[in-house]
LUMKOL-855873 format. One record per residue (C-alpha): x, y, z; residue number from 1. Coordinates in Angstrom, 3 decimals. Each point is the difference from the previous one (the first is absolute). Example, Ala and Ser with C-alpha at 12.3 -4.5 7.8 and 13.67 -1.06 7.14 Angstrom:
<nodes>
        u        v        w num
   12.300   -4.500    7.800   1
    1.370    3.440   -0.660   2
</nodes>
This chain:
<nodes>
        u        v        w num
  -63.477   10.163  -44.417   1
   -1.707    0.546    3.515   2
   -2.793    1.667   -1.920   3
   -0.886   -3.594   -1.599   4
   -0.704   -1.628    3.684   5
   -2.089    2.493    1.483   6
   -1.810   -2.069    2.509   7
    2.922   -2.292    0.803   8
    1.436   -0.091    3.739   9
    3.229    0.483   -1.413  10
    2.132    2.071   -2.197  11
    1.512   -1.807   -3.476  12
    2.723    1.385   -1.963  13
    3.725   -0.728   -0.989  14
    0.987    1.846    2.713  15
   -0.494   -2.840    2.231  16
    2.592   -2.234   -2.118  17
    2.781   -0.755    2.138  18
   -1.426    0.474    3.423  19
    1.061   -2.337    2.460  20
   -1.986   -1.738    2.707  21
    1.591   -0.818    3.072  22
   -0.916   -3.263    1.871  23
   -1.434    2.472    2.801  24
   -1.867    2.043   -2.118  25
   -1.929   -3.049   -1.640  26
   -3.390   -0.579    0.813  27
    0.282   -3.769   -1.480  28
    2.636   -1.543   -3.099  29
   -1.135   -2.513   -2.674  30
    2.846   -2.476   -1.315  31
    3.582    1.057    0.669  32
    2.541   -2.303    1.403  33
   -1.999   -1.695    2.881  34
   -3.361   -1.219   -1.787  35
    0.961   -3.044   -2.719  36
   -3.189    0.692   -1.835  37
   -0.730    3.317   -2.512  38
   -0.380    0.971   -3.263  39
   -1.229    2.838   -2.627  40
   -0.956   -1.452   -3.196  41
   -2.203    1.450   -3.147  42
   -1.705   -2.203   -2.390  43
   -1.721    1.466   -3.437  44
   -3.593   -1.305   -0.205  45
   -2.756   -0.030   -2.543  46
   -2.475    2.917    0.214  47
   -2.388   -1.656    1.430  48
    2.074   -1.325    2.784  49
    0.724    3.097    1.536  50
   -2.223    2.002    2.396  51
    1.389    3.405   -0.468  52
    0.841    1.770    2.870  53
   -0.572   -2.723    2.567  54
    1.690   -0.468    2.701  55
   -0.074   -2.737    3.069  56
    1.763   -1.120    3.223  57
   -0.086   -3.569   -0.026  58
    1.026   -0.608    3.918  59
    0.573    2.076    2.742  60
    0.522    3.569   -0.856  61
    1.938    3.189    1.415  62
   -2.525    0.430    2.673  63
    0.240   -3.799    1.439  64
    3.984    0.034    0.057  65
    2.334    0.383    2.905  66
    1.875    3.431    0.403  67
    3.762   -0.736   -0.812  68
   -0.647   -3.384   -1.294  69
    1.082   -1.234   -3.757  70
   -2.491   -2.348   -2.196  71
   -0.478   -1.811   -3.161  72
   -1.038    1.893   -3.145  73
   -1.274   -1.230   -3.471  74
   -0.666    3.262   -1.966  75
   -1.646   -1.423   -3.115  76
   -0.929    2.360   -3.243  77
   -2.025   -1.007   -2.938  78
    0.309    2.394   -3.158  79
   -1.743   -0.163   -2.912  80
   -0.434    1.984   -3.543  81
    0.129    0.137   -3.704  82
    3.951    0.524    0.242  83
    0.739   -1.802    3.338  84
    2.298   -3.294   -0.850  85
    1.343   -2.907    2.126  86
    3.595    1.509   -0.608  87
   -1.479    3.852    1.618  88
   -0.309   -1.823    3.256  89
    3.595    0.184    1.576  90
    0.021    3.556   -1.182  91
   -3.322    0.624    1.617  92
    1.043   -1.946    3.167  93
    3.468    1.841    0.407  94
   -1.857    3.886    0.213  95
   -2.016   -1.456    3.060  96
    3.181    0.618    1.713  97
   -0.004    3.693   -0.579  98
   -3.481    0.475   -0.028  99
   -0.173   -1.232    3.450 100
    2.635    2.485    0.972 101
   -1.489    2.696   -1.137 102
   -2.863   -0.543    2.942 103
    1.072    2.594    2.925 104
    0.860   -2.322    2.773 105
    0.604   -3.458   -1.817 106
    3.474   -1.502   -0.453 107
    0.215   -2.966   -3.282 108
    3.129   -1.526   -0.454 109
    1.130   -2.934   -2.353 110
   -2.260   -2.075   -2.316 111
   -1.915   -3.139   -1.056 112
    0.791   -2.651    3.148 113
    2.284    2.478    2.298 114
   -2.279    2.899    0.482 115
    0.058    1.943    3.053 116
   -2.632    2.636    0.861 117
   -0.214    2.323    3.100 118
   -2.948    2.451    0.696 119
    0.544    2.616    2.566 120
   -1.712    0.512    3.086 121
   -0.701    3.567   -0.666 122
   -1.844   -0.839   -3.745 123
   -1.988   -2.732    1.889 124
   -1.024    2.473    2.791 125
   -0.980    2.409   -2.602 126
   -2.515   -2.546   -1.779 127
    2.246   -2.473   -2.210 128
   -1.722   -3.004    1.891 129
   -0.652   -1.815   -2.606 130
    1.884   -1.985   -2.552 131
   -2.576    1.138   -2.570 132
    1.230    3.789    0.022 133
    2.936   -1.467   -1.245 134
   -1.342   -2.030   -2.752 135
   -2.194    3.013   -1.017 136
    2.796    2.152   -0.428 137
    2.172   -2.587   -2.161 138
   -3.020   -0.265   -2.086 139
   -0.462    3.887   -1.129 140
    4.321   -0.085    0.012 141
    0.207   -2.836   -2.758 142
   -3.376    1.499   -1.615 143
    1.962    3.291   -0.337 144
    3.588   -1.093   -0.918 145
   -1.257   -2.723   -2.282 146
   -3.208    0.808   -1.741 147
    0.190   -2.979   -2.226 148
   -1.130   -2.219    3.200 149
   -4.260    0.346   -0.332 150
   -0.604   -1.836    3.083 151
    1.900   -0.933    3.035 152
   -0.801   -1.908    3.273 153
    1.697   -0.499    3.183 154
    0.020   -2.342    2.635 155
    1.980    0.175    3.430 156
    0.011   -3.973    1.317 157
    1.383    0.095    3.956 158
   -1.645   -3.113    0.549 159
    3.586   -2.241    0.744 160
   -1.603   -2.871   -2.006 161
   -1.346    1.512   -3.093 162
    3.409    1.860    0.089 163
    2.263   -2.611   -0.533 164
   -2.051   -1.801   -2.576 165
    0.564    3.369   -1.586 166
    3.111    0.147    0.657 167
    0.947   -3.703   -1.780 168
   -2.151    1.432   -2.689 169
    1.514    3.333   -0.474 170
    3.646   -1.984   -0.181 171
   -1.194   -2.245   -2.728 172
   -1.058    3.406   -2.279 173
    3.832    1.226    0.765 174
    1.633   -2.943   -0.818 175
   -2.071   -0.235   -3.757 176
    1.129    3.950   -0.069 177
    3.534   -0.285    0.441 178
    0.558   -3.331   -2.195 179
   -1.484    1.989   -3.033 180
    3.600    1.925   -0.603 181
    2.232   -3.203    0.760 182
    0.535   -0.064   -3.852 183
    1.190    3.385   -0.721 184
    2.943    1.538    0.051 185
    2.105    3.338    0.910 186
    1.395   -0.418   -3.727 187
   -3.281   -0.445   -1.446 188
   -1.576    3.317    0.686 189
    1.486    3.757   -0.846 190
   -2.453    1.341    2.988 191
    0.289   -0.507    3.491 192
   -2.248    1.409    2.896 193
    0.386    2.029    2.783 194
   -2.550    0.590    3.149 195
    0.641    2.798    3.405 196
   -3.246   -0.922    1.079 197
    1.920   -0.238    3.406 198
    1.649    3.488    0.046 199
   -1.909    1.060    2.038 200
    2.067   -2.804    2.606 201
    3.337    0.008   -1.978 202
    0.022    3.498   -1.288 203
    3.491   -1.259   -2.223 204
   -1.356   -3.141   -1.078 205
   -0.769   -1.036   -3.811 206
   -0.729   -3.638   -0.681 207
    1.361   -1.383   -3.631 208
   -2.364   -2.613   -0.586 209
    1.371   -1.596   -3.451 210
   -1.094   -3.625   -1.263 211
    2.686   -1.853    2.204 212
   -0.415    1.951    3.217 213
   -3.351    0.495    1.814 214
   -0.563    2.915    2.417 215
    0.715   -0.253    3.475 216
   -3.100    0.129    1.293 217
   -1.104   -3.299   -2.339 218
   -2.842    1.628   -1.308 219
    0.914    1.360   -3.133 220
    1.555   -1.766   -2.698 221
    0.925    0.817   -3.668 222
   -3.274   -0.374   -1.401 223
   -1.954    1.515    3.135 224
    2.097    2.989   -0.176 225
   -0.451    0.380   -3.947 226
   -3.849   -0.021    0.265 227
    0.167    2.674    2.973 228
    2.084    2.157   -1.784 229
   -2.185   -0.219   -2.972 230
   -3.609    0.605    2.042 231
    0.639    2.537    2.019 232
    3.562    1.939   -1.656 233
    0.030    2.490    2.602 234
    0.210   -2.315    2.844 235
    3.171   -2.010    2.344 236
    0.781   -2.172   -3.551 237
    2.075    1.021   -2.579 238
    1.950   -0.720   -2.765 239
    3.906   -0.293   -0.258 240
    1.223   -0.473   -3.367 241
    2.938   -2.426    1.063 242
    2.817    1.491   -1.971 243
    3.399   -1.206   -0.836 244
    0.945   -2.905    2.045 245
    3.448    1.468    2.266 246
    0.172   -3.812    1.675 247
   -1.449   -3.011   -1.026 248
    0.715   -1.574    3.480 249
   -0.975    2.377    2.771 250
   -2.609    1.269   -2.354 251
    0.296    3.666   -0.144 252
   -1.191    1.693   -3.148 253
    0.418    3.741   -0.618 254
   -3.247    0.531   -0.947 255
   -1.299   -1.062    3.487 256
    2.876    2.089    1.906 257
   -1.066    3.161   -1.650 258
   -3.777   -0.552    1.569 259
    0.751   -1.174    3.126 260
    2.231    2.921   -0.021 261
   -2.896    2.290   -0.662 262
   -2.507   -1.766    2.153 263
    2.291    0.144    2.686 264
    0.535    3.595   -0.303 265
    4.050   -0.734   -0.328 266
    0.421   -2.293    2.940 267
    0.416   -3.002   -1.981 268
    2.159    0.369   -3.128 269
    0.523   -3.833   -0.416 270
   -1.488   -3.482    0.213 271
    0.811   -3.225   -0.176 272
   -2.998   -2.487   -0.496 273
    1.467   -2.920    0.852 274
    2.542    0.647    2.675 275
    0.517    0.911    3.451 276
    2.538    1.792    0.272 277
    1.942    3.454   -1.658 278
   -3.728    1.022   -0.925 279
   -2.593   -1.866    1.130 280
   -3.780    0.422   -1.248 281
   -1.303    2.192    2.794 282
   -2.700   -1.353    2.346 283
   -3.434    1.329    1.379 284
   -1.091   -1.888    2.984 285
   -2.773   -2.064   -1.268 286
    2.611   -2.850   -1.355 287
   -1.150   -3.677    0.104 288
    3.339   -0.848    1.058 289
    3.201    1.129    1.332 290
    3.546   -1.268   -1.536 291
    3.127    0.657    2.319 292
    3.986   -0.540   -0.160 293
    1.594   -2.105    2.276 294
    3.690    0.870   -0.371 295
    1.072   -3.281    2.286 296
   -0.777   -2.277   -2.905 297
   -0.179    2.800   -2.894 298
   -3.746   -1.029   -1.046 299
   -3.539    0.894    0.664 300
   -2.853   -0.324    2.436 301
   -3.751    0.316   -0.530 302
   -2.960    0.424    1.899 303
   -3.611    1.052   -0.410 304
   -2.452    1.990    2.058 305
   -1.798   -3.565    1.311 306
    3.321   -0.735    1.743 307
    0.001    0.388    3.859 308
    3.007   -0.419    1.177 309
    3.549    1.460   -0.193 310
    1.946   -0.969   -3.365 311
    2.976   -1.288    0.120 312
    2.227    2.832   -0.089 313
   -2.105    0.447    3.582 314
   -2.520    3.071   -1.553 315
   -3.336   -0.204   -0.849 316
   -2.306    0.951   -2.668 317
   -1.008    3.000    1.518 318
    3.856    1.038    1.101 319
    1.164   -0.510   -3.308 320
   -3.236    1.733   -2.070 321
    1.175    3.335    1.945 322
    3.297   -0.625   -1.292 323
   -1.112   -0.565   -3.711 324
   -2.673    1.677   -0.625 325
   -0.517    4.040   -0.249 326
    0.925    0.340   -3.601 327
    3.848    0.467    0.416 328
    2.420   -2.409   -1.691 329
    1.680   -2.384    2.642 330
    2.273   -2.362   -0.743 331
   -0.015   -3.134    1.515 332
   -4.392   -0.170    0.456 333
   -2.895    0.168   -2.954 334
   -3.385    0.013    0.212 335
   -1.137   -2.979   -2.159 336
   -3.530   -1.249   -1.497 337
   -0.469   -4.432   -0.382 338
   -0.764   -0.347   -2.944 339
    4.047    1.725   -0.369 340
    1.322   -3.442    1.047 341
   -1.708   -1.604   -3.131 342
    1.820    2.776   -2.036 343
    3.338   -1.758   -2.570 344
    1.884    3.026    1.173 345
   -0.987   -0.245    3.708 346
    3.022    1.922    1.357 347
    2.372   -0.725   -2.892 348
    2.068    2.724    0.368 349
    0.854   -1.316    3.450 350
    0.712   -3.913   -0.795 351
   -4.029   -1.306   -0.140 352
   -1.187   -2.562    2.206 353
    3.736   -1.405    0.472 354
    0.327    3.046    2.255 355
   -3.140   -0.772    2.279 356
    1.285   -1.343    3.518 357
   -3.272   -0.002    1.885 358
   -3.700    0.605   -0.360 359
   -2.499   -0.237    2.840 360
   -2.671   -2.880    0.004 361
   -2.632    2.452   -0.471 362
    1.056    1.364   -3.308 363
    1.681   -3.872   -1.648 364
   -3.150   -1.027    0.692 365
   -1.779    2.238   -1.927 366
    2.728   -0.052   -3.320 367
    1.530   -3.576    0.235 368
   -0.495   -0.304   -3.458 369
    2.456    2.871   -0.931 370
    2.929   -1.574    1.375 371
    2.164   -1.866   -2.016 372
   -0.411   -4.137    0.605 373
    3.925    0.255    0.893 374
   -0.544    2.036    2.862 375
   -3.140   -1.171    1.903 376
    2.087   -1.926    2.733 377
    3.057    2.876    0.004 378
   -2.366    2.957    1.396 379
   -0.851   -0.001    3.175 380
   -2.925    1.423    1.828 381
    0.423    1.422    3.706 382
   -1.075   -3.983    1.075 383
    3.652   -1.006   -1.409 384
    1.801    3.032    0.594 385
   -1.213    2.741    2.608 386
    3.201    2.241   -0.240 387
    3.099    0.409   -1.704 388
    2.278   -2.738    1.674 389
   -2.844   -3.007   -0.450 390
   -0.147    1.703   -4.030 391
    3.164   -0.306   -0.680 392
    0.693   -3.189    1.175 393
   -3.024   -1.138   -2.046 394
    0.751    1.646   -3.375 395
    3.626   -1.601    0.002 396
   -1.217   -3.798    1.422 397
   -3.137    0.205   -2.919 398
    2.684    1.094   -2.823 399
   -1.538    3.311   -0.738 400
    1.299    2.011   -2.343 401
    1.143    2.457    2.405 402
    1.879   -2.551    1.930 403
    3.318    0.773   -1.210 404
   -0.403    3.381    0.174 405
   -0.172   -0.468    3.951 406
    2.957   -1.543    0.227 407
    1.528    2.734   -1.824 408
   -1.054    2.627    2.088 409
    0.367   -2.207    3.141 410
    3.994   -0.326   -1.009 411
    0.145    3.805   -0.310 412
   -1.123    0.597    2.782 413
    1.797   -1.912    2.135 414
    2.524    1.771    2.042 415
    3.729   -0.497   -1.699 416
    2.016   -2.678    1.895 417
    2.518    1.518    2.182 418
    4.184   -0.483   -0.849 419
    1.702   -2.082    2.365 420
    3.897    0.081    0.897 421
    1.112   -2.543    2.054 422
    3.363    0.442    1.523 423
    2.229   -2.512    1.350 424
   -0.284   -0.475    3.752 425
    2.931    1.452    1.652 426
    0.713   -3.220    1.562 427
    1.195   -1.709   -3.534 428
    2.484    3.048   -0.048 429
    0.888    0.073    3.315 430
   -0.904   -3.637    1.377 431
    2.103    0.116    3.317 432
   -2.098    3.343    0.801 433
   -3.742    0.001    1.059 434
   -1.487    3.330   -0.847 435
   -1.985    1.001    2.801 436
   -1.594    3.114    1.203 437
    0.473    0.560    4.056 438
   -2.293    2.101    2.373 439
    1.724   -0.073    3.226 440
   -1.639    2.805    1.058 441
   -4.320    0.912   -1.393 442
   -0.838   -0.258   -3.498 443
   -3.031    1.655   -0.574 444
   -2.383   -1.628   -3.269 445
   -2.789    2.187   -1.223 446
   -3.108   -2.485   -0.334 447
   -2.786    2.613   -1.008 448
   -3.144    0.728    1.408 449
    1.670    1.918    2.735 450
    1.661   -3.262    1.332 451
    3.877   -0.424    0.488 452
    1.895   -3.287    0.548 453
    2.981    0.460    1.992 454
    3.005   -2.685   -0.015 455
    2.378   -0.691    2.912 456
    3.088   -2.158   -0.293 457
   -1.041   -0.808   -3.988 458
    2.351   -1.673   -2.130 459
   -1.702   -0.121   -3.565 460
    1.904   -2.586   -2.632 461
   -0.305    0.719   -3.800 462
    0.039   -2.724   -2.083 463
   -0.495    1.534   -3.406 464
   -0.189    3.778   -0.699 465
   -2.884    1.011   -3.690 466
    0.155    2.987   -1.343 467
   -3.536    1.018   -2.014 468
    0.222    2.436   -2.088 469
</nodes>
């Protein structure tokens, strides 16, 4: 492939997949978890809308940025052709992710609103100074992958205004995406769809992206991942005829075992859709969300990437993403898209929504209309409960469903009450004798810490003698 960008300042390939760019090997970072505002969003356009092969800075660009610093990014891509479609663009939009990684020195992680792109200090010292090498390169990527797009454009927006008007625009398009495959369900379809675009990341992962579940990453739902299978067959999309259904409420089918099996070269044999525990879907590390068990109360926690702080089982995003992610099955944490919280068999396997203890304001915000009317005032965020004391006593004041379960495990753990024999005081056997204990000499006490209390002359009375066994 280096052949095709003779001229360039800097290798491309699929070599670079995977490489990692440490924090002091970055020249500068767009999005990630400190800027609020960034997004990578494709829109198909009418021929004569699109100026193929342009590309533009609108703002500032690599030259005019602060070493080490992170900024706002609006990567905007306009496609057009004979076979391009409105449903091609979530397909189109998910390969910018490993397009972008295929650029020698350039890191792309996550999607849509929670990208996060590094560029190295050595690529930009070596002529990568400008945001339009990058755009150039997408360009003869998509051109060469997908040869139904005709025309393509790209524009890199770093100006902080005109990104976040992007930004409220590009959520808008996501939300009308996602809503399309409300309707449809798991038991309506014979085919589901598979992606390991991020292999290259999770080197075990396989998503399972049926009708009722959408990827982790958000970007790819039932429909998206049909159409990408069906352009470009060769590509991170596939089908996975469903096969015989093994259980209808954890959701694992055989026919999705034996892929994952395969795509997984034997590391995962098993998978549960719609559980989080025994076998778990695995999860890559570009997740929208993250669930977690908290075994105090026996229910769930959520929390997005937008979420600052510490969650209330005291970890953060980032503590707990390590912990999930990597492609390997772990109990107890999943890797979750939104528009999974809209799903009817949102974690059915597991108890549903009657299950969910606590959810971070960042993320209720964002799906309030997923949870049940019942249960609005009975989860928390961390401004009602901040750890697992304050959620507890919430959950059983509010009535939650897990309320009595609390108690329960409150009782059992609670340490057994000790046996107590009380024995008659010697003086009801023996009234006209007063058992006492003499030192008419030292008695020596043992106090601890070293220290020794020493009695002279005692006479110590006993009233009452209990024996605890």
């Amino acid at each position: 492939m280096s052949k095709s960008f003779a001229g360039f300042p800097v290798d491309v390939g699929p070599v670079y997949e995977g490489e990692r760019i440490r924090k002091e090997d970055m020249y500068v970072e767009f999005g990630g978890p400190k800027i609020d505002y960034k997004c990578e969003l494709v829109l198909a356009k009418g021929m004569d809308e699109v100026e193929d092969g342009k590309v533009e800075v609108v703002g500032p660009d690599l030259q005019e940025f602060k070493e080490g610093e992170s900024y706002p990014l609006a990567n905007i891509i306009y496609v057009a052709g004979a076979k391009v479609e409105k449903d091609l663009e979530a397909v189109i939009e998910r390969r910018i992710h490993d397009f972008t990684n295929y650029i020698e020195g350039v890191m792309h992680l996550n999607q849509r609103y929670d990208v996060w792109i590094r560029i190295s200090k050595k690529s930009y010292k070596k002529g990568f100074n400008t945001l339009k090498w990058w755009g150039l390169i997408l360009i003869k990527l998509f051109k060469s992958a997908m040869p139904f797009i005709e025309k393509i454009q790209v524009t890199f927006y770093t100006d902080p205004e005109k990104v976040k008007w992007w930004y409220d625009q590009a959520l808008k398009t996501y939300q009308a995406r996602d809503a399309r495959v409300r309707g449809l369900r798991d038991e309506d379809v014979d085919t589901f769809y598979g992606c390991v675009l991020c292999q290259s990341f999770a080197p075990q992962h396989v998503c399972v992206i049926p009708p009722n579940r959408v990827s982790l990453c958000g970007a790819m739902n039932w429909f998206d991942a049909r159409a990408a299978a069906s352009v470009d067959p060769k590509g991170p999309n596939f089908p996975i005829p469903k096969g015989k259904l093994l259980d209808p409420i954890k959701g694992e089918y055989e026919g999705v075992n034996k892929v994952v099996n395969e795509r997984s070269l034997g590391a995962n044999k098993r998978v549960y859709l719609y559980s989080m525990f025994s076998y778990p879907h695995t999860s890559c590390g570009c997740f929208e969300t993250i669930g977690f068990y908290i075994p105090e109360v026996d229910g769930f926690g959520f929390v997005d990437r937008g979420f600052k702080g510490a969650a209330v089982n005291g970890l953060p995003f980032a503590t707990m993403a390590a912990q999930t992610g990597g492609g390997i099955q772990t109990e107890g944490f999943l890797g979750m898209g939104l528009e999974y919280y809209r799903s009817p068999k949102f974690l059915q396997g597991d108890g549903g929504w009657g299950r969910v203890a606590w959810m971070c304001s960042t993320l209720r915000k964002r799906i309030e209309d997923a949870i049940p009317e019942e249960l609005k005032d009975k989860i928390p965020t961390e401004k009602e409960a901040s750890d697992v004391a304050s959620l507890k006593k919430f959950l059983v004041e509010k009535g939650h469903p897990l309320a009595a379960r609390i108690k329960e495990l409150e009782a059992a753990a609670a340490p057994p009450a000790e046996k107590v024999e009380e024995v008659t005081p010697l003086a009801a056997v023996a009234p006209a004798v007063t058992p006492t204990v003499s030192a008419p000499g030292t008695l020596v006490v043992p106090a601890g810490g070293g220290l020794k209390i020493v009695l002279k002359g005692a006479k110590i009375h006993i009233d009452k003698i209990v024996i605890k066994r």
